[in-house]
Backbone as a chain_set.jsonl record, in Angstrom:
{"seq": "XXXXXXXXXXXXXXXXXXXXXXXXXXXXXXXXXXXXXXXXXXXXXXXXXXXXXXXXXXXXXXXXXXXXXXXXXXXXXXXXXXXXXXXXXXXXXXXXXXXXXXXXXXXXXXXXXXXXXXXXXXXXXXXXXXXXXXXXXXXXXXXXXXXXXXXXXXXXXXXXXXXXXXXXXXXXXXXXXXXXXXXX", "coords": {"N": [[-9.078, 36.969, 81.207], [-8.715, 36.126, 84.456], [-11.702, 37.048, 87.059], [-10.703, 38.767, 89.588], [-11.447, 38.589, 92.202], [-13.307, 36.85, 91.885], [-11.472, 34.987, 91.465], [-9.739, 34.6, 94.128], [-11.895, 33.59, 95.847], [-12.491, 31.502, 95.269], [-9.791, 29.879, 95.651], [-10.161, 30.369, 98.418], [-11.196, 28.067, 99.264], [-13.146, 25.293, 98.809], [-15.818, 24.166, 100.302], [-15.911, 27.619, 100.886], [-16.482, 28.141, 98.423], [-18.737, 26.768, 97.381], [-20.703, 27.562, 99.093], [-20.815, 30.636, 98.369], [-21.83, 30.066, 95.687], [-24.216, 28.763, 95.778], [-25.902, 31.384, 97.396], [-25.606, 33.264, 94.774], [-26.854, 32.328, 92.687], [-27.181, 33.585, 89.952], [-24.982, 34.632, 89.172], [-22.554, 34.128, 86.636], [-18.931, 33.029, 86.847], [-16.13, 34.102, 85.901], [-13.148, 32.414, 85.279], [-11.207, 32.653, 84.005], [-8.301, 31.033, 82.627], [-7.505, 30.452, 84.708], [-5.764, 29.138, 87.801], [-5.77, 26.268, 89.085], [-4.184, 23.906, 89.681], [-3.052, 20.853, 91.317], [-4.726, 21.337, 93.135], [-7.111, 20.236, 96.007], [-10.169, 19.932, 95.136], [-12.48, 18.436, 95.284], [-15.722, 17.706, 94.369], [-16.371, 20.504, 93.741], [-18.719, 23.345, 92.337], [-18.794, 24.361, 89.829], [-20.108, 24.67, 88.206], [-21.577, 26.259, 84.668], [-19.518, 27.884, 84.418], [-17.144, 30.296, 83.109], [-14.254, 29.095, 82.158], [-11.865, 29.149, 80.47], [-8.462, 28.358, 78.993], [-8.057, 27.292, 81.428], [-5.801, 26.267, 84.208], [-5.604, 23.095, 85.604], [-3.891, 20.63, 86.107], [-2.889, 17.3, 87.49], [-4.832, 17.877, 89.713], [-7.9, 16.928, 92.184], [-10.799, 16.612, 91.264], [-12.625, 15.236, 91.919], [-16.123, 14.234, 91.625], [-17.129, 16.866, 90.86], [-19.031, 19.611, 89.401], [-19.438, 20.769, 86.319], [-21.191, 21.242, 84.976], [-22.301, 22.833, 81.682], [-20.012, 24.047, 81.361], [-17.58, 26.214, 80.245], [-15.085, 24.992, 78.848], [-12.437, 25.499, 76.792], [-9.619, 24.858, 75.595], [-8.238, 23.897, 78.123], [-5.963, 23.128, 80.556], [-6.16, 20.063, 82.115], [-4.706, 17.698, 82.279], [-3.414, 14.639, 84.043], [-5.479, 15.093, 86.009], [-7.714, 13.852, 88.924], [-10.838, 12.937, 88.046], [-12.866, 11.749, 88.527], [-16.163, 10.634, 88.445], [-17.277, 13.167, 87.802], [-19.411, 16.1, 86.442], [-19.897, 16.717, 83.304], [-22.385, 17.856, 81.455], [-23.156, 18.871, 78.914], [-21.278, 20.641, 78.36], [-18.302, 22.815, 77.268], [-15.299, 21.159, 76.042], [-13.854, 21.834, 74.225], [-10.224, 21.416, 72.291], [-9.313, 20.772, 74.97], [-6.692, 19.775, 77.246], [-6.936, 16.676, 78.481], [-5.299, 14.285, 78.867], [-4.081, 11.339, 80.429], [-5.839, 11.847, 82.386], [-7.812, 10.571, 85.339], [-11.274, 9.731, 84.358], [-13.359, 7.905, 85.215], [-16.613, 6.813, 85.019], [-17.577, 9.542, 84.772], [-19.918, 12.135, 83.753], [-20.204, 12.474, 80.404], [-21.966, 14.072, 78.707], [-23.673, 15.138, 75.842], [-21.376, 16.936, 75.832], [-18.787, 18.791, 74.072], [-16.224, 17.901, 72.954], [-14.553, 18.357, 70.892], [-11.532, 18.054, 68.856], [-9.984, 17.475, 71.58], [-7.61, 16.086, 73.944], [-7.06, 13.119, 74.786], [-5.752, 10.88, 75.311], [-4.432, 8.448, 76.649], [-5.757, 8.256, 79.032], [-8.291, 7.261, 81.658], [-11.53, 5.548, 80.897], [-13.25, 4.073, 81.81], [-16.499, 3.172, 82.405], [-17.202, 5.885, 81.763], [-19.78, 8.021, 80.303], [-20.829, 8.796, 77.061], [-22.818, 10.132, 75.382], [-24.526, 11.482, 73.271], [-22.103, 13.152, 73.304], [-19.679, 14.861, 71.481], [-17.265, 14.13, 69.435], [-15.165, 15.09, 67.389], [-12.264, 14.777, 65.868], [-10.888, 14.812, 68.424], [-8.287, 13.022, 70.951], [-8.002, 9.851, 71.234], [-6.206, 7.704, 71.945], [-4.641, 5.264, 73.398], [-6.516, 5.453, 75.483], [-7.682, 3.937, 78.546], [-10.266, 1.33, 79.172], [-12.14, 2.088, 77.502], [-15.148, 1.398, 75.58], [-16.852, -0.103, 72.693], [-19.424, -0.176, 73.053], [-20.004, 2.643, 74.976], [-19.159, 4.639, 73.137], [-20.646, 4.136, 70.566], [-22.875, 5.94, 71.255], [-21.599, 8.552, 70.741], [-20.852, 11.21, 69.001], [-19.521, 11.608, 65.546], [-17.124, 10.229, 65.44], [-15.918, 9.033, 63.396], [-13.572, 11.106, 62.92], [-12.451, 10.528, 65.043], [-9.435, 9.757, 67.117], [-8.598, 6.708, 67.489], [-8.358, 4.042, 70.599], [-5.777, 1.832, 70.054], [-6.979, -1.287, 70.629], [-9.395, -0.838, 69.868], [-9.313, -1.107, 66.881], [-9.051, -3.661, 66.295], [-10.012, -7.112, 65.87], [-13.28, -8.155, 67.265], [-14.273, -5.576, 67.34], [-13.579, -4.017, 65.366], [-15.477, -4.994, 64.183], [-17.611, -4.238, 65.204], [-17.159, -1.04, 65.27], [-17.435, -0.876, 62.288], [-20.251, -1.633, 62.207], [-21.279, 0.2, 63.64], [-20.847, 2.746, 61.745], [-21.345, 1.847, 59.376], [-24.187, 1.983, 60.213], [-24.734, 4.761, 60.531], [-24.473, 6.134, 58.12], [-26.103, 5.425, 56.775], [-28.877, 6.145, 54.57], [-31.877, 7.719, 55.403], [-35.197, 6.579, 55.79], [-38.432, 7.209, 54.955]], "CA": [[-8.466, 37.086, 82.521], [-9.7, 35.773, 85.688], [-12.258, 38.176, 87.858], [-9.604, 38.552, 90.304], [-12.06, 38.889, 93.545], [-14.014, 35.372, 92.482], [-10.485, 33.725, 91.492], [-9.614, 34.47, 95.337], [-12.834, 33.292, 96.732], [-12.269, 29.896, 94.728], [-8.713, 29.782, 96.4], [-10.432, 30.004, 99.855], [-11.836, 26.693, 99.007], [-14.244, 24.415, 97.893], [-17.065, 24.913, 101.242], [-16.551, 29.169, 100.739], [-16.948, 28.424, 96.786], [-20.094, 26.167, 97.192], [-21.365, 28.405, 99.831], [-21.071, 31.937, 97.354], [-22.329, 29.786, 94.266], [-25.753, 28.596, 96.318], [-26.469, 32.544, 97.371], [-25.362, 34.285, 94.018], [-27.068, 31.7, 91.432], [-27.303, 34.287, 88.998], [-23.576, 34.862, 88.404], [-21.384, 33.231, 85.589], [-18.145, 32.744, 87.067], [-15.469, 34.734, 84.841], [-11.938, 32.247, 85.754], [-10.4, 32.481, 82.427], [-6.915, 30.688, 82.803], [-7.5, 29.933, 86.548], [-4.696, 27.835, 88.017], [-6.135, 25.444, 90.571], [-3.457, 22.969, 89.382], [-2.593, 20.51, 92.432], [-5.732, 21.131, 94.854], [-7.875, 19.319, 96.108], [-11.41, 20.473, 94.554], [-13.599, 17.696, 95.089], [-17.307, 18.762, 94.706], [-16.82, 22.031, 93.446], [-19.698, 23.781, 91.783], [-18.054, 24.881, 88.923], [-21.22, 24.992, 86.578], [-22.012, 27.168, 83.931], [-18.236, 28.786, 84.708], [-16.043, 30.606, 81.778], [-12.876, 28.471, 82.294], [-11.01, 28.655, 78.797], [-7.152, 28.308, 78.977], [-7.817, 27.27, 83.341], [-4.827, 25.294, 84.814], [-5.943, 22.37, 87.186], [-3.903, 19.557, 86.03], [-2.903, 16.884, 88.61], [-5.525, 17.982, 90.459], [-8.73, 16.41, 92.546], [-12.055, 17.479, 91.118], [-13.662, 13.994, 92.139], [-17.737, 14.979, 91.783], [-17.673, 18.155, 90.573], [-20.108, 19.853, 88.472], [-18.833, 21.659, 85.022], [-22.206, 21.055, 83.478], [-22.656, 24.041, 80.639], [-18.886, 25.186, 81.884], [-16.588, 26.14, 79.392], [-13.031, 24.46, 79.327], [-11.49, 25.409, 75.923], [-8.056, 24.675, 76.24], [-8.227, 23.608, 79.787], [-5.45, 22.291, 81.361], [-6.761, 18.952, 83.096], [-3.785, 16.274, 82.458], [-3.808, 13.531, 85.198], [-6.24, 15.075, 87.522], [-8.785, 13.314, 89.243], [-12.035, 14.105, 87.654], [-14.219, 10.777, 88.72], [-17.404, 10.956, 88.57], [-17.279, 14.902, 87.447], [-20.462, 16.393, 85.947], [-19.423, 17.555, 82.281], [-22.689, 17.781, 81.091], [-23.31, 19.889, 78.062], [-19.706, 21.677, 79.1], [-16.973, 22.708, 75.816], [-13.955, 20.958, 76.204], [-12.773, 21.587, 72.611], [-9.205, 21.583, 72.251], [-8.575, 20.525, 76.311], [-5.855, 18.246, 77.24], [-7.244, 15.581, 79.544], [-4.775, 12.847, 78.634], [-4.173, 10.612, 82.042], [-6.691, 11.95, 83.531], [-9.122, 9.619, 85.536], [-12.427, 10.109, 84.022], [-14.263, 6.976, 85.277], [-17.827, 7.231, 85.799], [-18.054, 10.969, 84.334], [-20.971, 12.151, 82.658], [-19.823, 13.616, 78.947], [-22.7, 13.682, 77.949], [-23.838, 16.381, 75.212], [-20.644, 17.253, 75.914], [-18.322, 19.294, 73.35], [-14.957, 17.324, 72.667], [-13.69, 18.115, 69.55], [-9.575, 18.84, 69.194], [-9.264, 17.69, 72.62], [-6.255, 15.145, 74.091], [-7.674, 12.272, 75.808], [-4.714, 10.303, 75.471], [-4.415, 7.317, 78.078], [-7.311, 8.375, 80.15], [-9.288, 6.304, 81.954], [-12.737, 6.326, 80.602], [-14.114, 2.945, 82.495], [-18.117, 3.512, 82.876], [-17.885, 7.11, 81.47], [-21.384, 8.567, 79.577], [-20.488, 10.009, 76.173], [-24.388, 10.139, 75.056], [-24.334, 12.833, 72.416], [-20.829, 13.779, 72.694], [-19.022, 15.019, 69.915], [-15.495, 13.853, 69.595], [-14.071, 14.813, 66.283], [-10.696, 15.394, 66.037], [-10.648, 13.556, 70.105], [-7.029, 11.719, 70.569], [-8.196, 8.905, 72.205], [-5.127, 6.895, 71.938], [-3.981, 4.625, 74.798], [-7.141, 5.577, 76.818], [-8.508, 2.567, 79.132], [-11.814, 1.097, 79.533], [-13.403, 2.768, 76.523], [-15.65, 0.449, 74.298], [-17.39, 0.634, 71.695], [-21.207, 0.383, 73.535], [-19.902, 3.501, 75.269], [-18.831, 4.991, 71.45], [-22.084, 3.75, 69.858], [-23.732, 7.153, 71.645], [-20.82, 9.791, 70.881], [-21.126, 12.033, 67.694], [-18.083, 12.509, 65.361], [-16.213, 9.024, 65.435], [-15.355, 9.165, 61.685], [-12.39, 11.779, 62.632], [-11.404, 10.186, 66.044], [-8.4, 9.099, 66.714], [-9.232, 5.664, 68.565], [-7.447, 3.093, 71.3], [-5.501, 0.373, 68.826], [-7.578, -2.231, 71.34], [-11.201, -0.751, 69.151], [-9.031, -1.64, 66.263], [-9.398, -4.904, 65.906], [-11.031, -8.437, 65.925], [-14.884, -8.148, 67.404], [-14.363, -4.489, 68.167], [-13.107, -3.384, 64.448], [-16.642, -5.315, 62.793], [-18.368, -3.147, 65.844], [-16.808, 0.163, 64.788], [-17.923, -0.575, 60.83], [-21.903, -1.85, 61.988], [-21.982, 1.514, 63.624], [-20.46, 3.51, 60.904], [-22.695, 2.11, 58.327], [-26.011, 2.551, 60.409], [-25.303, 6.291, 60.632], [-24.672, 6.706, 56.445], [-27.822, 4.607, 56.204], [-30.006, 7.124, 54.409], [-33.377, 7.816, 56.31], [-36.619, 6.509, 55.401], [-39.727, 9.047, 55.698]], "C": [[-9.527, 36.793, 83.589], [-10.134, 36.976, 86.556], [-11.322, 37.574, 89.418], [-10.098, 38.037, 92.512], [-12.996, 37.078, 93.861], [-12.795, 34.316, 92.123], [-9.765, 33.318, 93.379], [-10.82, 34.236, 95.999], [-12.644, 32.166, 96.428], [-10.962, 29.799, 95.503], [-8.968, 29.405, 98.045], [-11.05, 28.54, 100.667], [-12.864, 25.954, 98.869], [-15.818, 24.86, 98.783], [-17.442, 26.46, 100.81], [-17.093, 29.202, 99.342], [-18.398, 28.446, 96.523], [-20.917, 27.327, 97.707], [-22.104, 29.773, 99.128], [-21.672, 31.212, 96.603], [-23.752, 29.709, 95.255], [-26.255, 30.455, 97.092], [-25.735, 33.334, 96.063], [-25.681, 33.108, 92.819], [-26.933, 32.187, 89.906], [-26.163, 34.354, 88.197], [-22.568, 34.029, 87.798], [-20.221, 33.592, 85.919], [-17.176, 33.432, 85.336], [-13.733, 33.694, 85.422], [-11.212, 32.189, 84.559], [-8.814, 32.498, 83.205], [-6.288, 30.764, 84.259], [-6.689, 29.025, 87.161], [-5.148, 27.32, 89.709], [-5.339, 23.762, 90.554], [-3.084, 22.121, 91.284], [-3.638, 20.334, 93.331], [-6.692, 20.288, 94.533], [-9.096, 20.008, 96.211], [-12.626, 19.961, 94.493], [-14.938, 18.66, 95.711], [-17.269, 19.602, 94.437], [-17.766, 21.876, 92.696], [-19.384, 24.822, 90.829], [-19.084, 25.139, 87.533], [-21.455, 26.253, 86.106], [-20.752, 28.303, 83.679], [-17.585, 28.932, 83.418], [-14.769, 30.159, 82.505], [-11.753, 28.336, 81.349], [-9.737, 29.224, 79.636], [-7.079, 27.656, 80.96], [-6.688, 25.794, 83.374], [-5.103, 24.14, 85.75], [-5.237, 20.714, 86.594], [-3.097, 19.302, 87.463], [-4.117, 17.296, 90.063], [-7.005, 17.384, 91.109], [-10.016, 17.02, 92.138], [-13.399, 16.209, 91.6], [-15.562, 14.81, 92.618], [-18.144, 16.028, 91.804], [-18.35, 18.508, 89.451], [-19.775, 21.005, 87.763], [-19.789, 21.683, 84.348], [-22.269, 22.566, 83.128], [-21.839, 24.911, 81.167], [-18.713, 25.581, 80.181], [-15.455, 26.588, 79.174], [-12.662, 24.341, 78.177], [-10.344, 25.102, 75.952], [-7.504, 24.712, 77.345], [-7.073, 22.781, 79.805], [-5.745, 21.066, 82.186], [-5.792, 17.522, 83.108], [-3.59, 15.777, 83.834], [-4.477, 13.804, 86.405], [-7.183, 14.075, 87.156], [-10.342, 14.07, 88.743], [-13.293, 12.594, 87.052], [-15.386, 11.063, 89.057], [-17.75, 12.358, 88.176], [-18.474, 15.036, 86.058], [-20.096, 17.288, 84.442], [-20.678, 18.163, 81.425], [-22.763, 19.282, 80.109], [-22.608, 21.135, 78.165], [-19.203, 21.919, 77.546], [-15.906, 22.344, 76.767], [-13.278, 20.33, 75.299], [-11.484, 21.91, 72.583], [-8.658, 21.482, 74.111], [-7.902, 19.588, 76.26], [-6.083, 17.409, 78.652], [-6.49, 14.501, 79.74], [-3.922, 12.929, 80.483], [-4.961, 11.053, 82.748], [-7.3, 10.724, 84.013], [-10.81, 10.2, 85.153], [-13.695, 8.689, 84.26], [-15.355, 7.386, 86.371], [-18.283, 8.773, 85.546], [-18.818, 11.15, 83.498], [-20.461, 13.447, 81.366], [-20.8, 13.763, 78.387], [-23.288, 15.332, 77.371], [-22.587, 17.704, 75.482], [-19.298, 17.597, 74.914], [-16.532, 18.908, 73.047], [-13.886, 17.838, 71.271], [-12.358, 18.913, 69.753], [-9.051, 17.89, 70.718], [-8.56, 16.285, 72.586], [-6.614, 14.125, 75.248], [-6.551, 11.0, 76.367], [-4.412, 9.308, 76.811], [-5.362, 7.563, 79.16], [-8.325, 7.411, 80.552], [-10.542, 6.501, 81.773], [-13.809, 5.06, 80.637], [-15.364, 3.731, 82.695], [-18.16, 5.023, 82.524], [-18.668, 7.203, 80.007], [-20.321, 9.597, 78.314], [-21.656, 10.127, 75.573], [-24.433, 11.677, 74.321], [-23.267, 13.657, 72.641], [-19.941, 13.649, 71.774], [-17.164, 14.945, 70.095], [-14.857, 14.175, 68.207], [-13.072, 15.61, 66.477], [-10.203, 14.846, 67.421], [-9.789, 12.749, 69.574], [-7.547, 11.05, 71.494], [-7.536, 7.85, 72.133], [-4.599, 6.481, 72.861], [-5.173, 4.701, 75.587], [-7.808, 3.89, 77.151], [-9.748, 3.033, 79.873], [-12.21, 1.652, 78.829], [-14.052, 1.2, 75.543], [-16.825, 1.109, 73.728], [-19.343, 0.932, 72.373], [-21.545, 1.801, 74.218], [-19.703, 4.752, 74.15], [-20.024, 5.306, 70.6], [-23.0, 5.126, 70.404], [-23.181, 8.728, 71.423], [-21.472, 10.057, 69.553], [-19.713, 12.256, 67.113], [-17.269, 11.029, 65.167], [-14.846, 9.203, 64.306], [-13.874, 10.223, 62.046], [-11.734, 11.697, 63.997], [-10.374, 9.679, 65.973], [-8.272, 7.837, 68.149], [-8.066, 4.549, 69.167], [-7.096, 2.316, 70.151], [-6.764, -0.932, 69.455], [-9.121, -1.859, 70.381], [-10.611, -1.001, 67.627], [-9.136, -2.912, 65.381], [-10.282, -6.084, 66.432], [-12.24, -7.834, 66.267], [-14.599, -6.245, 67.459], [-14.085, -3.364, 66.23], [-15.033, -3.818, 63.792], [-17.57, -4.297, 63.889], [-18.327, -1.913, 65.255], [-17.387, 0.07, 63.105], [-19.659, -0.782, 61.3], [-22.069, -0.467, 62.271], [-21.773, 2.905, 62.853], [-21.181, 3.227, 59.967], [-24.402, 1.991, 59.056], [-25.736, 3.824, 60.532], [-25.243, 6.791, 59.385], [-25.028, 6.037, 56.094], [-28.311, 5.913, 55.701], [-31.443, 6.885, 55.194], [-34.539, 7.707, 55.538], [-37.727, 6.836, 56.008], [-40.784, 7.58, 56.206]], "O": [[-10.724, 37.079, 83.629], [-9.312, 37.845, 86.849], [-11.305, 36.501, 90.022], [-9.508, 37.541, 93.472], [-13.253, 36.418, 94.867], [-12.906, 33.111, 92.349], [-9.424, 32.208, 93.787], [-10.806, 34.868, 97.056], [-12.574, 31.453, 97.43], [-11.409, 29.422, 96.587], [-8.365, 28.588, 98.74], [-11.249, 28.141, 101.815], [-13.784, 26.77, 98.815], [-16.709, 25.561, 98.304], [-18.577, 26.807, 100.482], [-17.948, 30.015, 98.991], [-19.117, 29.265, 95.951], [-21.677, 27.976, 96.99], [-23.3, 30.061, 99.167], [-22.772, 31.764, 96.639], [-24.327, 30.786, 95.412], [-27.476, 30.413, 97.241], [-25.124, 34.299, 96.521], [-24.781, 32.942, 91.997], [-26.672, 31.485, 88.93], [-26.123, 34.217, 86.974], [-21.819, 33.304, 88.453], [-19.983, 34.681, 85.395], [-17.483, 33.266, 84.155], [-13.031, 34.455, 86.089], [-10.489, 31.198, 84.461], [-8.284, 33.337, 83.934], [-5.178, 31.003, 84.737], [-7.057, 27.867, 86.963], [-4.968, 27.735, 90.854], [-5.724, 22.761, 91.159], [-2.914, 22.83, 92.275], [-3.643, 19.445, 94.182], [-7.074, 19.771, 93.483], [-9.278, 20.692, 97.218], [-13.621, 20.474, 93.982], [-15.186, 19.503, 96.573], [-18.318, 20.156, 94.766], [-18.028, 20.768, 92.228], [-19.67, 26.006, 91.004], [-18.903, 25.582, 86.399], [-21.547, 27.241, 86.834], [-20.868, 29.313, 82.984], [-17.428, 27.972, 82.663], [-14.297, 30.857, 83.403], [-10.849, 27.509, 81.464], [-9.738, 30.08, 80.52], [-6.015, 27.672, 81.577], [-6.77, 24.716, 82.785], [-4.709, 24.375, 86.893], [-5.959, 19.719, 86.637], [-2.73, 20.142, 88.285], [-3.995, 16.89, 91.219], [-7.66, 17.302, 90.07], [-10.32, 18.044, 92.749], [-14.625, 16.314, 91.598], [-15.952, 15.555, 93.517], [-19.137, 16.425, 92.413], [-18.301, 17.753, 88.48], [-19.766, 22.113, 88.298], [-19.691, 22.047, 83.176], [-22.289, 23.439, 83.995], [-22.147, 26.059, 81.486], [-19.453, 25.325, 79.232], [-14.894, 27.684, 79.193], [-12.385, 23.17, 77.916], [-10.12, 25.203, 77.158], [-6.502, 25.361, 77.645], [-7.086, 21.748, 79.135], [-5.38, 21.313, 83.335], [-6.053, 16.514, 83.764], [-3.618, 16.591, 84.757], [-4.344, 13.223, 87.482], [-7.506, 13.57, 86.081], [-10.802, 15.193, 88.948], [-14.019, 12.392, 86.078], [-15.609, 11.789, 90.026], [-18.95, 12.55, 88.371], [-18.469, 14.362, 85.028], [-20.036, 18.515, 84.525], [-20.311, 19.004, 80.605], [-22.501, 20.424, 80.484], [-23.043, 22.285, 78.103], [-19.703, 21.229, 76.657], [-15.61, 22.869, 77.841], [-12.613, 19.3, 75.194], [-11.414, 23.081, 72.957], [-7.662, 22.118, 74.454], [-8.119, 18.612, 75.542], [-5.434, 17.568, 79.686], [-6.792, 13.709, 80.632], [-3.499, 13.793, 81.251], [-4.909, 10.702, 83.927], [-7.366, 9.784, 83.221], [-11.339, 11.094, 85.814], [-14.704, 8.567, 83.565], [-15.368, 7.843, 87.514], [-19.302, 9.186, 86.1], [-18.716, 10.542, 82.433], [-20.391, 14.676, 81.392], [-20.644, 13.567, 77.182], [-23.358, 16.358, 78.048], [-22.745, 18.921, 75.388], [-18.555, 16.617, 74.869], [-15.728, 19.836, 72.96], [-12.721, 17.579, 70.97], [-12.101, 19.91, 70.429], [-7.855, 17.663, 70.902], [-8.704, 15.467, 71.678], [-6.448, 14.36, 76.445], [-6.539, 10.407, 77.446], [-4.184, 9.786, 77.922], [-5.518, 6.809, 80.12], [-9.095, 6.855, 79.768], [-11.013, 7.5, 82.318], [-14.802, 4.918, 79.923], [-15.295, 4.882, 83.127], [-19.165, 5.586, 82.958], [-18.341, 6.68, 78.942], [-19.538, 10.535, 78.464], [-21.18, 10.445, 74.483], [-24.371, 12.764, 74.894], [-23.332, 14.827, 72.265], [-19.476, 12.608, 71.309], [-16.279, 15.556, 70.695], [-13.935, 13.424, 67.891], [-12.949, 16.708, 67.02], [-9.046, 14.43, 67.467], [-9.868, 12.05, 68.565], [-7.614, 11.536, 72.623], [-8.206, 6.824, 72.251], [-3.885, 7.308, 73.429], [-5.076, 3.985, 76.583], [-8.223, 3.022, 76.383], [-10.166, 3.978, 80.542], [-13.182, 2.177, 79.372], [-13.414, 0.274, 75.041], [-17.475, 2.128, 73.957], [-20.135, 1.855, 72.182], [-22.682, 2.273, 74.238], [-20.179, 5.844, 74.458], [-20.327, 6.379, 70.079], [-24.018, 5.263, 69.725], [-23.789, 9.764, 71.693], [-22.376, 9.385, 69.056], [-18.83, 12.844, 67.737], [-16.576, 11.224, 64.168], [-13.628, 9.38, 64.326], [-12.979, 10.0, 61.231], [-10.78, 12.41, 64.306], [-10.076, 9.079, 64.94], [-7.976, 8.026, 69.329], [-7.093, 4.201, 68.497], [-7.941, 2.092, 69.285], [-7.43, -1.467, 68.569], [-9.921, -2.79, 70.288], [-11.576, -1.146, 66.877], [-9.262, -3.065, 64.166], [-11.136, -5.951, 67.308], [-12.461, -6.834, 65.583], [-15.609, -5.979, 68.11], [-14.43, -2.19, 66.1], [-15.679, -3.03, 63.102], [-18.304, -3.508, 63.294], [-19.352, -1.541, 64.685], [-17.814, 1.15, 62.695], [-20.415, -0.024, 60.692], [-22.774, 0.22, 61.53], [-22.333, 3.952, 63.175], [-21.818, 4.159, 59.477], [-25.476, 1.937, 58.457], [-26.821, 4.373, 60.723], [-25.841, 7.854, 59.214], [-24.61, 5.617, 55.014], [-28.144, 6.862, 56.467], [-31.884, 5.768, 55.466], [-34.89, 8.566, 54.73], [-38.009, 6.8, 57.205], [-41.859, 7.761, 56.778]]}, "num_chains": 1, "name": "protein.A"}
């Protein structure tokens, strides 16, 4: 359950949020199943925040910062969440599908289970993120040079477009350089 005193300070909006987070660095944000569905959130400072089950789909988070949140079963379908700081966040089992995610850094970022489903994921960083079990079915703008850095492939579930022709012999070079055995 959300700490009821910082789910109404987040309500007052994004300036009073930033404002409390830069004098109270110390404190980990308790919004468990926080419904900020609909608003407009750009820039929040949402790092390091307990968010599991939080509501914000359709909503604007354009350049906000979730690094080392965590969004278990987050609500996030078709919000805006360009450019948004995920770094080293959980968002195992979240449903992101339609979101916009172009230009977001996933990086060391905790995917697995979650619903990526038609999401735009033009120019976004998956650099040591772990996707297994990730539906990434329908999403646009993913390729594989963006792929080539995630963790986990082997149990994604990938666009038909990484399927085939140049993009299918991509997906096998980088599946057999990682069950290359290692030489000392």
């Amino acid at each position: 359950m959300a700490d009821k005193k910082l789910a109404s300070l987040l309500s007052e909006g994004v300036k009073t949020w930033n404002g409390w987070r830069r004098d109270h660095p110390q404190v980990i944000p308790e919004l468990r199943g926080a419904n900020l569905s609909g608003r407009d959130m750009r820039f929040v400072n949402l790092r390091g925040a307990n968010l599991p089950e939080a509501q914000a789909c359709r909503s604007d988070l354009t350049r906000a910062d979730f690094s080392e949140a965590e969004l278990e079963r987050a609500d996030l379908r078709e919000a805006n969440l360009a450019g948004v700081k995920f770094r080293c966040a959980s968002l195992c089992w979240a449903d992101l599908s339609k979101a916009d995610l172009r230009y977001a850094d996933l990086s060391g970022t905790a995917l697995i289970g979650a619903n990526l489903r038609s999401a735009n994921l033009s120019e976004t960083s998956f650099f040591g993120a772990v996707l297994s079990g990730a539906d990434l079915r329908g999403a646009q703008g993913l390729t594989w040079e963006q792929l080539g850095h995630a963790i986990g492939l082997e149990e994604a579930q990938l666009p038909e477009y990484l399927h085939t022709g140049r993009h299918f012999w991509a997906k096998f070079a980088i599946k057999s350089a990682l069950q290359r055995p290692k030489t000392a």
